[in-house]
C-alpha positions as CSV (number, residue, x, y, z in Angstrom):
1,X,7.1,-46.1,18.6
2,X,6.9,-43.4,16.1
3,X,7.6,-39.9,17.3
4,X,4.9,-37.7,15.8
5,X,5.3,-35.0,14.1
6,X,7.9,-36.4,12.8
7,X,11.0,-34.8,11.7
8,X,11.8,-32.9,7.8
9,X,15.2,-35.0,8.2
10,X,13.4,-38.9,9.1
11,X,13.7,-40.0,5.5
12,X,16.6,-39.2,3.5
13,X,16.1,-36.2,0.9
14,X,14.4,-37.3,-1.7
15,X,15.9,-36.7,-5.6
16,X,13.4,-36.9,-8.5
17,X,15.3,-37.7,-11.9
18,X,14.1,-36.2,-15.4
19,X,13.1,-40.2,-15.9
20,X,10.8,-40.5,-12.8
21,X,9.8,-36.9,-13.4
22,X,8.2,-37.8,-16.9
23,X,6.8,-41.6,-15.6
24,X,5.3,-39.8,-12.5
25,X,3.4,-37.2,-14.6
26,X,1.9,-39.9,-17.2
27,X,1.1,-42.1,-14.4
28,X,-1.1,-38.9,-12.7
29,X,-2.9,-38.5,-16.1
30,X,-3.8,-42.2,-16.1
31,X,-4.7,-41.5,-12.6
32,X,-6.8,-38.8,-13.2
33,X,-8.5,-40.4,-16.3
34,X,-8.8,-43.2,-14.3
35,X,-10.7,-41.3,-11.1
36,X,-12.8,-39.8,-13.9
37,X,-14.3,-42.9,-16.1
38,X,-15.3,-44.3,-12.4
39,X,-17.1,-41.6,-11.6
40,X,-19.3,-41.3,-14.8
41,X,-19.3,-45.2,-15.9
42,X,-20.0,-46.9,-13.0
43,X,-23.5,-48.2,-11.4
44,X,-23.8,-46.9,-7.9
45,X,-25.5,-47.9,-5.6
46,X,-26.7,-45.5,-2.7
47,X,-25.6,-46.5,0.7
48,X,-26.4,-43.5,3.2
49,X,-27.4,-39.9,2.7
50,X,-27.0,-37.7,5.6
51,X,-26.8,-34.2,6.2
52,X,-26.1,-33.5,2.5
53,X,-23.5,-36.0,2.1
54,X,-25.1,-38.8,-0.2
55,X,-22.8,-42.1,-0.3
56,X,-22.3,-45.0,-2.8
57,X,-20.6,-48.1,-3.5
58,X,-19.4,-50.5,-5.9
59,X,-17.9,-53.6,-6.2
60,X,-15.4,-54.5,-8.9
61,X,-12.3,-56.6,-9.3
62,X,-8.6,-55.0,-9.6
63,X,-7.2,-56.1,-12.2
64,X,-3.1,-55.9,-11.4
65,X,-0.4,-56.9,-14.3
66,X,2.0,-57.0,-11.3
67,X,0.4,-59.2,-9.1
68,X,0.5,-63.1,-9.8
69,X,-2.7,-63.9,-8.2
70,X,-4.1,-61.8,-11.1
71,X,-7.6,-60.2,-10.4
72,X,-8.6,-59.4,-7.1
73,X,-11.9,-58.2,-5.1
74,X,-11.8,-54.0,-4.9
75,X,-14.9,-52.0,-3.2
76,X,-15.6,-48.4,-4.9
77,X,-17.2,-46.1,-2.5
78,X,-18.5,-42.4,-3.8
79,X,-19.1,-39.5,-1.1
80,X,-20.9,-36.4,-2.8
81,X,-21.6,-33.1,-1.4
82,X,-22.0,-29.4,-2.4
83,X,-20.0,-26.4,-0.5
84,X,-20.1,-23.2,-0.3
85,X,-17.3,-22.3,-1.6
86,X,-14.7,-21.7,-4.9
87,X,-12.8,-24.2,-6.6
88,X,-9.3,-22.9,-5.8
89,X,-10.3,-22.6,-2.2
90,X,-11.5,-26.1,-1.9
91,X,-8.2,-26.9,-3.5
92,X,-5.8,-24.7,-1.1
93,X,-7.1,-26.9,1.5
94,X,-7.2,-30.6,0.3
95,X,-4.2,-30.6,-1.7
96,X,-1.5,-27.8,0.4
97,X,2.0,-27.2,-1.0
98,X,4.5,-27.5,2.2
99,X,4.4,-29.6,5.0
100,X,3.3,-27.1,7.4
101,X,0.1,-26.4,5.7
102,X,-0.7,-30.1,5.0
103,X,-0.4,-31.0,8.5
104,X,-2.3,-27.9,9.8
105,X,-5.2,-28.4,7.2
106,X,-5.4,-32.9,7.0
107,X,-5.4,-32.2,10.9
108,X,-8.5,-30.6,10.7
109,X,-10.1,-32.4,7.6
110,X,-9.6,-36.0,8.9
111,X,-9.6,-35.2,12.7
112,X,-8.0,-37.8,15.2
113,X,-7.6,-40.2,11.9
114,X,-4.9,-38.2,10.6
115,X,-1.6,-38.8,12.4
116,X,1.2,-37.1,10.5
117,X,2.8,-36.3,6.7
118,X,5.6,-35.0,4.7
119,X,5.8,-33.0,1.7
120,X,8.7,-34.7,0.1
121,X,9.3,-33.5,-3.1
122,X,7.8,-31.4,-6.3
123,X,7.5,-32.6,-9.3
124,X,7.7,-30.4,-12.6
125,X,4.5,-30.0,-14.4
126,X,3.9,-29.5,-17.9
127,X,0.8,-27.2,-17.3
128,X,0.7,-23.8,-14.8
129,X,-2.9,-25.0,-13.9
130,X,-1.7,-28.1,-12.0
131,X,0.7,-29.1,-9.4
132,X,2.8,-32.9,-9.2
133,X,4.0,-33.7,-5.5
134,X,5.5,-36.5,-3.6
135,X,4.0,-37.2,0.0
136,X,3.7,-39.5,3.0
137,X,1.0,-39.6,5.2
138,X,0.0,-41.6,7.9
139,X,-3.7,-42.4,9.6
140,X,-4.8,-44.1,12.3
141,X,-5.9,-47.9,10.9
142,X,-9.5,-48.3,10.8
143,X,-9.3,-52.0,11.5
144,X,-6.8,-54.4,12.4
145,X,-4.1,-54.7,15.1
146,X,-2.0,-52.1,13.3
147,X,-1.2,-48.8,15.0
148,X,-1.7,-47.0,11.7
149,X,-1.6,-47.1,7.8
150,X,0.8,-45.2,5.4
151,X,1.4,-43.9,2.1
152,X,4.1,-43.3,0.2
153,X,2.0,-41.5,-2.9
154,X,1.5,-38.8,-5.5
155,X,-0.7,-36.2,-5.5
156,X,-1.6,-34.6,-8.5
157,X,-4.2,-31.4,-8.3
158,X,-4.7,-28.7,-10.6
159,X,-7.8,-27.1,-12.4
160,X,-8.9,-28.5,-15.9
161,X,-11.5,-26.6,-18.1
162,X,-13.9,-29.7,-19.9
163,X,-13.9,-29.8,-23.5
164,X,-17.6,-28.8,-23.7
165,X,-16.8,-25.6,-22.6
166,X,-17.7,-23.9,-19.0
167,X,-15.7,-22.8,-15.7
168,X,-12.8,-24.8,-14.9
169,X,-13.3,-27.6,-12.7
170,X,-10.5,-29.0,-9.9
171,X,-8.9,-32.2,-9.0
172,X,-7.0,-33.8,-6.6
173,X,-5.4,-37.1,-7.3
174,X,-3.7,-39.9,-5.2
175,X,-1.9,-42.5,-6.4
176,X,0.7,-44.9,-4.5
177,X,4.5,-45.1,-5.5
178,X,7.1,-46.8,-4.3
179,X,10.3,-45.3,-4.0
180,X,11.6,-48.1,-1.0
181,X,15.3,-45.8,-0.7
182,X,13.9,-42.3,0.2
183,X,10.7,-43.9,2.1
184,X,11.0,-47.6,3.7
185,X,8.4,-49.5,5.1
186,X,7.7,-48.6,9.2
187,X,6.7,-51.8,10.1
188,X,9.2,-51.9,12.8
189,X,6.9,-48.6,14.1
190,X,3.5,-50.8,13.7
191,X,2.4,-49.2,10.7
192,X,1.2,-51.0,7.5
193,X,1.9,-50.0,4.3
194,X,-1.2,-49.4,2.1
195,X,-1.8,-48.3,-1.4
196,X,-3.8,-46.0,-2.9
197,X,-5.4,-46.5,-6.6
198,X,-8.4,-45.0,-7.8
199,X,-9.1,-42.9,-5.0
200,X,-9.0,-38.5,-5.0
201,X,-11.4,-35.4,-5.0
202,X,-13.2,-33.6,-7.7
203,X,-14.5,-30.6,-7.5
204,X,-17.4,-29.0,-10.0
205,X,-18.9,-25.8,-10.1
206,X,-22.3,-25.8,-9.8
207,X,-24.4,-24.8,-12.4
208,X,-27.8,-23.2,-10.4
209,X,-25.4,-21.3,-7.8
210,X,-22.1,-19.2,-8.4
211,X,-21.4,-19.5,-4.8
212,X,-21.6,-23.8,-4.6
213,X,-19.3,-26.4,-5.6
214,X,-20.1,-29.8,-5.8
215,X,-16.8,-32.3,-4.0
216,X,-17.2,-36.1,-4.8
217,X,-14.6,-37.8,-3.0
218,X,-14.2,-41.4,-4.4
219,X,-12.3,-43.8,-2.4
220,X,-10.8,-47.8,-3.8
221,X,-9.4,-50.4,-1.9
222,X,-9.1,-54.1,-1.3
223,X,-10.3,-55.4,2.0
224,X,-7.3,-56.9,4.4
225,X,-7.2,-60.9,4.2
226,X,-8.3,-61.3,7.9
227,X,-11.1,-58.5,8.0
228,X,-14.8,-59.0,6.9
229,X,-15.6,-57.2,3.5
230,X,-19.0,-55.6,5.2
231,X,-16.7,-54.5,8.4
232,X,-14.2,-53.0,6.0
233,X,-17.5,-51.4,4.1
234,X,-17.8,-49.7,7.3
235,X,-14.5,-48.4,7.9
236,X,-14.3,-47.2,4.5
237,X,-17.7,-45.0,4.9
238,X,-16.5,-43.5,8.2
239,X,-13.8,-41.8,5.8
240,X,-16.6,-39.5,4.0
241,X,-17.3,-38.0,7.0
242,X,-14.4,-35.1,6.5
243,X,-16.6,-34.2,3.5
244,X,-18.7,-32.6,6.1
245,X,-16.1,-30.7,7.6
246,X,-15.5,-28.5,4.4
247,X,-17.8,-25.9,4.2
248,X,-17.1,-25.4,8.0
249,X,-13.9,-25.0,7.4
250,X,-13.9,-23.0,4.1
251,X,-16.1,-20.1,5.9
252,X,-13.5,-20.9,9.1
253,X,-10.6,-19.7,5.9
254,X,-13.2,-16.6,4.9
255,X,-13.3,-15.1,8.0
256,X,-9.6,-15.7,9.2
257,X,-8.6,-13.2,6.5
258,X,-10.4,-10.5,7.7
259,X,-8.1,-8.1,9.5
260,X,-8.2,-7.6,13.6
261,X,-8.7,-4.0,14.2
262,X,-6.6,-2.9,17.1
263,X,-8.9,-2.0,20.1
264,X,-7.2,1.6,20.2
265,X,-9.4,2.4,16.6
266,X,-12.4,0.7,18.0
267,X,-15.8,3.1,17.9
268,X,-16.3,4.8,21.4
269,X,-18.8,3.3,23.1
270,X,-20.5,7.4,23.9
271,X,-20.5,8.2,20.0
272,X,-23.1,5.5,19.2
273,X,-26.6,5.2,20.2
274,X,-27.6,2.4,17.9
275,X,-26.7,-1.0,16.4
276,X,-24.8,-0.2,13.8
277,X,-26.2,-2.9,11.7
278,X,-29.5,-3.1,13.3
279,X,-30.5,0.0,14.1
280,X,-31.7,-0.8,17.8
281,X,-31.5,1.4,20.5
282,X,-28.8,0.1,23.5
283,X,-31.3,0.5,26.0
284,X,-31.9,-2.8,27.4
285,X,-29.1,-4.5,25.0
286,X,-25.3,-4.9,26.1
287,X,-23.0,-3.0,23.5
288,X,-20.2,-4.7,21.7
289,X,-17.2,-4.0,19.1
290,X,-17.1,-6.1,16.3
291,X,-13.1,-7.5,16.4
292,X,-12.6,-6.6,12.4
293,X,-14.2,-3.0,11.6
294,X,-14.6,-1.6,15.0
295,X,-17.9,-0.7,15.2
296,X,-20.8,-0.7,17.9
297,X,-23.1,-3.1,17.5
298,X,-25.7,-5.4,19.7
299,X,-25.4,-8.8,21.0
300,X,-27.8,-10.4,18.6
301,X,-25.4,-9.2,15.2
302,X,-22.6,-10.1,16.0
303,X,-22.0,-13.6,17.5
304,X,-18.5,-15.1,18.2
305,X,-16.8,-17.0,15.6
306,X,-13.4,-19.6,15.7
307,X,-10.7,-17.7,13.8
308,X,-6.7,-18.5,12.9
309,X,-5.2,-15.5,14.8
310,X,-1.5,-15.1,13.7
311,X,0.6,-16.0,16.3
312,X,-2.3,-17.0,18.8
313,X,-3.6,-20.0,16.8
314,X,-7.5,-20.6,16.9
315,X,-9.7,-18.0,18.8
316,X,-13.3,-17.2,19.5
317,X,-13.3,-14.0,17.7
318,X,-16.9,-11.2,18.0
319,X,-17.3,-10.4,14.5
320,X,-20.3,-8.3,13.2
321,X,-22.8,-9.7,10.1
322,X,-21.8,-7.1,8.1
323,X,-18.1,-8.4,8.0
324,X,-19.0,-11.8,8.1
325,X,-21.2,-11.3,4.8
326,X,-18.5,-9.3,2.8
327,X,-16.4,-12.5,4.1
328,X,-18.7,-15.4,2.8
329,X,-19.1,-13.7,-0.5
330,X,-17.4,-15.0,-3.3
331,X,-15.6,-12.7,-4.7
332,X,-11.4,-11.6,-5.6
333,X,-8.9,-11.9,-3.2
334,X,-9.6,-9.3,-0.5
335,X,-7.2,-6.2,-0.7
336,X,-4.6,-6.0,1.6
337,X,-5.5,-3.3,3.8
338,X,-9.2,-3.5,4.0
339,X,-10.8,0.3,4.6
340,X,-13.4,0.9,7.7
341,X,-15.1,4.0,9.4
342,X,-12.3,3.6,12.8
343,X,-9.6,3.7,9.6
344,X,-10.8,7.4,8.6
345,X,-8.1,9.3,10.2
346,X,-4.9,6.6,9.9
347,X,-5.7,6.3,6.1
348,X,-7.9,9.1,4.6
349,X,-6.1,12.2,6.0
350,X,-2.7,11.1,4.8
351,X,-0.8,13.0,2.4
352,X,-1.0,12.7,-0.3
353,X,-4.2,10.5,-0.9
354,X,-4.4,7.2,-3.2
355,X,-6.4,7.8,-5.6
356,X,-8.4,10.4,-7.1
357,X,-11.7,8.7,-6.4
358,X,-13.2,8.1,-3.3
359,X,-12.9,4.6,-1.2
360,X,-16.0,2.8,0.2
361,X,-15.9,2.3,3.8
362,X,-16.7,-0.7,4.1
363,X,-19.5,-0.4,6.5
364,X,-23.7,0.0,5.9
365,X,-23.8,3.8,6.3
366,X,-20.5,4.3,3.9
367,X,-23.0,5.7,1.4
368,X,-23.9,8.7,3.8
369,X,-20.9,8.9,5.2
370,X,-19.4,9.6,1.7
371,X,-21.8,12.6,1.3
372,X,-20.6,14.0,4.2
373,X,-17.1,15.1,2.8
374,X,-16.9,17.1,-0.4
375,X,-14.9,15.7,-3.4
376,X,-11.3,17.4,-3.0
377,X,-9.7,18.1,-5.6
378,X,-6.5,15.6,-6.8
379,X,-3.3,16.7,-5.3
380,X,-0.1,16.2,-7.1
381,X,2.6,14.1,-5.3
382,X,5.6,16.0,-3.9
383,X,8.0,15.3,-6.8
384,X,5.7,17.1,-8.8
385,X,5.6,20.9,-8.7
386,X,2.9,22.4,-10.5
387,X,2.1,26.5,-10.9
388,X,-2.1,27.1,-12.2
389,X,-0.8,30.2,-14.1
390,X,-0.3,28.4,-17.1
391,X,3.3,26.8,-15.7
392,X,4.6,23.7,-17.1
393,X,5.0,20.8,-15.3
394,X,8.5,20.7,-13.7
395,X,9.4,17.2,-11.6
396,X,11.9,16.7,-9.2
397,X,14.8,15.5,-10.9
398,X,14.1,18.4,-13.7
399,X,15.1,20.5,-10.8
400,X,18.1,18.8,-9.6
401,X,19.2,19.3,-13.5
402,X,19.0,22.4,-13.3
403,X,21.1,22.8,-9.9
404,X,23.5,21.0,-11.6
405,X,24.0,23.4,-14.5
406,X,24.1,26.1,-12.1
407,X,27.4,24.4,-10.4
408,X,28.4,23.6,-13.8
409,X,28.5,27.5,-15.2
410,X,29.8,28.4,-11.8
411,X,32.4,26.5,-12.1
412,X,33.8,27.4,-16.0
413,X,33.9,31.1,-14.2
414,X,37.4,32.1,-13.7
415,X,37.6,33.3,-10.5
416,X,38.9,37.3,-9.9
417,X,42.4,37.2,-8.2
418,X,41.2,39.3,-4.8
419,X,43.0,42.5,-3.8
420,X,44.1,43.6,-0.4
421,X,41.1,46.3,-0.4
422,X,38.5,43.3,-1.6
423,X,40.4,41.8,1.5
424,X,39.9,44.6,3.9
425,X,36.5,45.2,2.9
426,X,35.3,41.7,2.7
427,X,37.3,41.0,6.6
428,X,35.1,44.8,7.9
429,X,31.8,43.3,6.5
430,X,32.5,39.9,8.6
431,X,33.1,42.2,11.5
432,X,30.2,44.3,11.0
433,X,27.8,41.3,10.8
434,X,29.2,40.0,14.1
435,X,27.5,43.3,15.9
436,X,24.6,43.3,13.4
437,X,26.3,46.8,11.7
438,X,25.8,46.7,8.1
439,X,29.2,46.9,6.1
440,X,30.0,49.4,2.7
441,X,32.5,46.7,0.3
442,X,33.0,46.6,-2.5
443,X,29.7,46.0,-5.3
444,X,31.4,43.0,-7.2
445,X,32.0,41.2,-3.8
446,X,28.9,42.5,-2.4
447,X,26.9,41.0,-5.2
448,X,28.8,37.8,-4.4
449,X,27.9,37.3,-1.1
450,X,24.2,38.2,-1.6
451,X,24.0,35.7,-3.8
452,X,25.4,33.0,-1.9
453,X,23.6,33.9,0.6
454,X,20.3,33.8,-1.6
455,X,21.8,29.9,-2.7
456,X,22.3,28.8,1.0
457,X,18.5,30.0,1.7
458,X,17.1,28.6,-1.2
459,X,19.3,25.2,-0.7
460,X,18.2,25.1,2.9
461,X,14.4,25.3,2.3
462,X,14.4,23.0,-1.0
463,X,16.3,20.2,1.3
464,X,13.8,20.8,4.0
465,X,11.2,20.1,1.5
466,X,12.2,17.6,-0.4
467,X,14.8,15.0,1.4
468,X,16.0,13.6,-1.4
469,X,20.6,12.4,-1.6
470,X,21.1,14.6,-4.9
471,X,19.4,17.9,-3.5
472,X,22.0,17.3,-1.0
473,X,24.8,16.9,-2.7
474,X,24.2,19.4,-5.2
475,X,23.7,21.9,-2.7
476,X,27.4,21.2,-0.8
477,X,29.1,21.6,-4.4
478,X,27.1,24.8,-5.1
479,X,27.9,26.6,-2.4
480,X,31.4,25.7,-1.9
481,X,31.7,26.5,-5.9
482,X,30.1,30.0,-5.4
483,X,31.8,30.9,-2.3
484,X,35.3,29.9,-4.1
485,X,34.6,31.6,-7.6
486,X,33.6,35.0,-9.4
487,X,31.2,35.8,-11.7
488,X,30.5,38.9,-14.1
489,X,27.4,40.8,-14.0
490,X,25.3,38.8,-16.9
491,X,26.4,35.5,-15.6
492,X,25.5,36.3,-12.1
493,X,22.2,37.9,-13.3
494,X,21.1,34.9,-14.8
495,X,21.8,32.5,-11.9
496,X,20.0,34.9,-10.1
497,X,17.0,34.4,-12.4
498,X,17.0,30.8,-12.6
499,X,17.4,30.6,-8.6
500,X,14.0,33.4,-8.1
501,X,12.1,30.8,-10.6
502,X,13.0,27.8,-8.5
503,X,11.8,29.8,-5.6
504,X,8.5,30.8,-7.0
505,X,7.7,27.2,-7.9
506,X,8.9,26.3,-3.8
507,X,6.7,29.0,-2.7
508,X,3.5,27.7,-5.2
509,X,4.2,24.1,-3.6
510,X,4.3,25.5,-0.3
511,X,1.3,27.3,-0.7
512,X,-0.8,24.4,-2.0
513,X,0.2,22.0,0.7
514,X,-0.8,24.8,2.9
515,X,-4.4,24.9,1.6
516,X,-4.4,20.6,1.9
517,X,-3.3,20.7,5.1
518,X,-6.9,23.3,5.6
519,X,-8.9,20.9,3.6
520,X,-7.7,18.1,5.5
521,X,-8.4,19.5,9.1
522,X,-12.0,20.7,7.6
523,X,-12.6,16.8,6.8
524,X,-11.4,15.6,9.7
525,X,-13.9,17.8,11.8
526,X,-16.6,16.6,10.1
527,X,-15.9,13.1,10.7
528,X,-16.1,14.5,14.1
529,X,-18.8,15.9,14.3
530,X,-20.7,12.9,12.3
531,X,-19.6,10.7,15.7
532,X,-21.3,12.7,18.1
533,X,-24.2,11.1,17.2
534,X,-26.1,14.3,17.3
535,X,-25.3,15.7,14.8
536,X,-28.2,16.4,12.0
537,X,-26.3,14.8,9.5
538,X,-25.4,11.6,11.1
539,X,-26.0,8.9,9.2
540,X,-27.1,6.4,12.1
541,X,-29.6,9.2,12.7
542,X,-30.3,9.7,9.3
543,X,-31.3,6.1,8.3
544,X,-33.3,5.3,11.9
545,X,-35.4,8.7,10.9
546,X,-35.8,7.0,7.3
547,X,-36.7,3.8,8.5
548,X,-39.6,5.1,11.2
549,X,-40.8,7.2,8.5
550,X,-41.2,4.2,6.4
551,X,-43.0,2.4,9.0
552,X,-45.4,5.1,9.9
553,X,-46.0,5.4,6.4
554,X,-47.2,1.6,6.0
555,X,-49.1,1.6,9.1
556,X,-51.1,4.9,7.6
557,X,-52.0,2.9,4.5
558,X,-53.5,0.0,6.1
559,X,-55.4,1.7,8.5
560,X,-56.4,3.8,6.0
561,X,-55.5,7.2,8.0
562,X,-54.4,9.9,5.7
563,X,-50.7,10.5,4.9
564,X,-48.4,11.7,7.8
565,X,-47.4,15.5,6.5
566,X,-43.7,16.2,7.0
C-alpha cells in the first residue's frame, strides 16, 4: 500500500529538456483552445441545478490518432457557478505553485476524494501572466475495485485578456502526459492510471458585480469498459460538488489575513460602555474582544469564524463585522501592518512618524477619533538637522565631512616642540585639576587644552545623539590629533568656529525633539482621556448622542409634536 503523503524523493527528479519544454507549452495552448471551443460550441444539456451550481452534459466521441480502435465514446460535463471573489484569488487556490500549498488547498477543495500530489517540475513560460507545471495527483476512484486513480499531467493557469477588450479572465488547464521514467505506473499500489483531456477551470469576471466571478469547471472522460455509462454519469457529477466549496473557502483566505492582535492591546473591558459597532449598551449583553482590532463589542457583531492561524493550523477565531467587512471587500492586497485604535500608542507615538498625513484607524469611530488630535507639524528625521532662522539644510554625513576636515587641518599643523616650563606648567595644571584648584600655564597650551576639551564634549554629545561608525571614528582620530599637535591662533580660532556652529545646530535638534517629545505626551493623554468613556468628546458617546437625537427627531415628525429644542 501507498504511504500517503508521500515523499518529495518517491519519483526520481524530474529534468524538463528545452524540447519537452517547447512541446509541453504548445500542447497547453491546444489545451486551452481546446477547453475553450467546448465551452462556447457545444449543446448542453442541463442535468441538475442546485444551490447555485447549475450542471450540464454532453456526449461526444474522442477522436484519438493514437489509439487503433480509432473513435471512442467521451461524456462532457459542465459545472457553473459565481463566487465572490477575484480572479487571481480563485487562481491562488485551484492551481498553487509548491507542493505544500497544493496539498493544503486540493485537501480542502476535493475533501476525502483527494488523496495526495506532487509538484514535480516548472516549466518556462513565454508570457509573465501564466504559469506551465508538471504534477501528480491522486483521488480516491469513484467506481471500480481500484483503491484510487492518478495523474501524471500538466497544468497550465494564467490570466488572458479577450480580444474584445475587458478585464482579464483566468484559466486553469489539465492535460495528461506521460513521462513513464520520472513517474511510473502504481499499479503494484492499486491505483489506475487515468487521463485527463478536455477538462480545467475558467474563471470570468462578472459583468453586473465587481465583487463576483463566474467558475465553470468542465470535466471529459471515457467511461471504464466494465462500468455503466449512466453510473459513471454519476460519479462524474459528484465531482462539481467542490465548486461549492469556493466561495467558503475564498472568504476562509480573506479573513486568515487579517492580523491577530495580541490580547495585551485588546480594549479594557471598564473603558467601553457600548458595542463598538452597534452602539448597544452592555447591560444585559456579554462583552467580547474582536481577535483582530481589539475592540469591545457584543455577542450579536461579532460571531466566530474558522481561520488559518500560523503555526496553530485552523481555529474558531471571534472576529467583529467591521473587520470581517474590510476583509470580504475586494480590494489591493492588504498592507502589512494593518492600523487599529489598541495600535495608537505602539505605532502613532513613535519617533519619528510615517508620513506627514494622518492614518485611518481602521475602526467606525476613526473619523472622530481623528479630530481629537491636532495635525502636528512634519518632523524631520534625525539625519537631518534643520535651524528655522533661515539655516540651510545640513544632513548627517555633511557633518561627518566636516569633522573630517577638521582632523585633516589638524593634522598639516606642525606641532610646537614643548619646553621644560610648557612641561612644568602643563604637569601643575594636571595636579591642580586632581584637587579641583584651577592652574595659571601657559596661554598657547591653555588654549590647547580648552579646546580639546571643547572637542571631547562636543564628540561625546554628537555620538550620544547620533550612533552612527563614522562619528565614532572620526572622533578617536580628532582627539588623539589635537591632543598630539599645535595650532596657531587663526587656525585654532577657526576650528573653534566651525565646532560652536556644529554645536548650535546639536542644540536646535535637541531642542526640537524636546518639543516632540511634549507634543507626543499631549497626544497620548488625549487618547486617554477619549477611553474613559466619559469624556465629552468621546466618540462612542458622541455618535450614541447623534443617533438618539436622530431618532427623537423622526418620532417628533410623525407624531407631529413640535421639534425637540437643543
Amino acid at each position: 500500500m501507498l504511504e500517503v503523503p508521500v515523499k518529495p524523493t518517491f519519483f526520481p527528479t524530474t529534468t524538463i529538456s528545452s524540447a519537452d519544454a517547447s512541446a509541453y507549452r504548445q500542447l497547453a495552448r491546444y489545451a486551452l483552445d481546446d477547453l475553450q471551443h467546448a465551452m462556447a460550441t457545444y449543446a448542453w444539456k442541463r442535468v441538475e441545478s442546485r444551490d447555485g451550481l447549475l450542471i450540464g452534459k454532453v456526449h461526444c466521441i474522442e477522436q484519438d490518432e493514437l489509439d487503433a480502435r480509432g473513435g471512442t465514446p467521451c461524456l462532457v460535463m459542465r459545472g457553473a457557478i459565481n463566487v465572490r471573489a477575484t480572479v487571481p484569488e480563485v487562481l491562488a487556490i485551484l492551481a498553487p505553485s509548491t507542493t505544500d500549498e497544493s496539498r493544503r488547498w486540493m485537501h480542502r477543495v476535493h475533501a476525502k476524494k483527494y488523496i495526495d500530489g506532487l509538484v514535480l517540475a516548472s516549466v518556462a513560460s513565454d508570457s509573465a501572466n501564466d504559469e506551465l507545471r508538471v504534477k501528480w495527483a491522486a483521488f480516491k476512484d469513484d467506481v471500480g475495485p481500484a483503491l484510487g486513480r492518478d495523474y501524471c499531467l500538466l497544468e497550465y493557469a494564467g490570466l488572458q485578456t479577450p480580444l474584445s477588450g475587458g478585464p482579464p479572465r483566468g484559466f486553469c488547464v489539465y492535460h495528461s502526459i506521460d513521462r513513464p521514467r520520472e513517474v511510473p505506473s502504481l499499479s503494484t499500489f492499486g491505483y489506475r492510471r487515468d487521463s485527463m483531456r478536455r477538462t480545467g477551470f475558467l474563471i470570468v469576471p462578472s459583468s453586473t458585480s465587481p465583487e463576483m466571478v463566474h467558475v465553470t469547471y468542465l470535466l471529459s472522460s471515457s467511461s471504464p469498459r466494465d462500468v455503466p455509462m449512466d453510473k459513471w454519469e454519476s460519479a462524474l457529477a459528484q465531482r462539481f460538488a467542490c465548486l461549492n466549496t469556493l466561495g467558503p473557502l475564498i472568504a476562509q483566505r480573506r479573513l486568515s489575513q487579517l492580523p491577530i492582535a495580541d490580547r495585551a492591546l485588546w480594549v479594557p473591558d471598564n473603558q467601553r460602555k457600548f458595542c463598538a459597532v452597534c452602539l448597544q449598551s452592555f447591560h444585559f449583553r456579554r462583552k467580547h474582544h474582536c481577535r483582530s482590532c481589539g475592540e469591545v463589542v457584543c455577542a450579536s457583531c461579532a460571531d466566530h469564524h474558522t481561520l488559518e492561524v500560523p503555526v496553530l493550523g485552523l481555529l474558531p477565531v471571534r472576529l467583529c463585522n467591521v473587520c470581517i467587512s474590510k476583509a470580504n471587500a475586494v480590494r489591493s492586497p492588504p498592507p502589512t501592518r494593518r492600523k487599529s485604535i489598541v495600535l495608537l500608542e505602539d505605532i502613532q507615538l513613535q519617533l519619528p512618524p510615517p508620513t506627514t498625513k494622518k492614518a485611518s484607524l481602521g475602526l467606525p469611530m476613526r473619523a472622530m477619533l481623528e479630530d481629537l488630535y491636532p495635525s502636528q507639524r512634519a518632523m524631520r528625521p534625525i539625519p537631518e538637522v534643520i535651524d528655522e532662522t533661515n539655516h540651510s539644510v545640513v544632513p548627517l554625513d555633511e557633518l561627518v565631512a566636516r569633522i573630517s576636515s577638521i582632523k585633516l587641518a589638524i593634522a598639516g599643523i606642525t606641532p610646537v616642540p614643548p619646553s621644560a616650563s610648557n612641561i612644568e606648567t602643563s604637569a601643575n595644571r594636571r595636579v591642580g585639576k586632581m584637587v579641583h584648584e584651577d592652574a595659571q600655564g601657559d596661554e598657547e597650551e591653555d588654549l590647547r587644552s580648552d579646546h580639546a576639551t571643547l572637542l571631547a564634549s562636543f564628540a561625546d554629545d554628537f555620538c550620544t545623539k547620533y550612533d552612527h561608525i563614522s562619528v565614532h571614528s572620526a572622533r578617536t582620530s580628532l582627539l588623539s590629533s589635537s591632543l598630539s599637535s599645535g595650532s596657531s591662533c587663526d587656525e585654532v580660532d577657526a576650528l573653534k568656529h566651525q565646532v560652536d556652529e556644529l554645536h548650535r545646530m546639536l542644540e536646535d535638534a535637541n531642542a526640537r525633539l524636546g518639543d516632540y517629545e511634549l507634543e507626543q505626551a499631549a497626544r497620548h493623554l488625549k487618547y486617554v482621556e477619549s477611553q474613559s468613556g466619559n469624556a465629552l468628546n468621546d466618540p462612542i458617546v458622541v455618535r450614541r448622542r447623534e443617533t438618539y437625537d436622530a431618532l427623537l427627531s423622526e418620532l417628533h415628525d410623525i407624531m407631529g409634536l413640535a421639534p425637540r429644542l437643543a
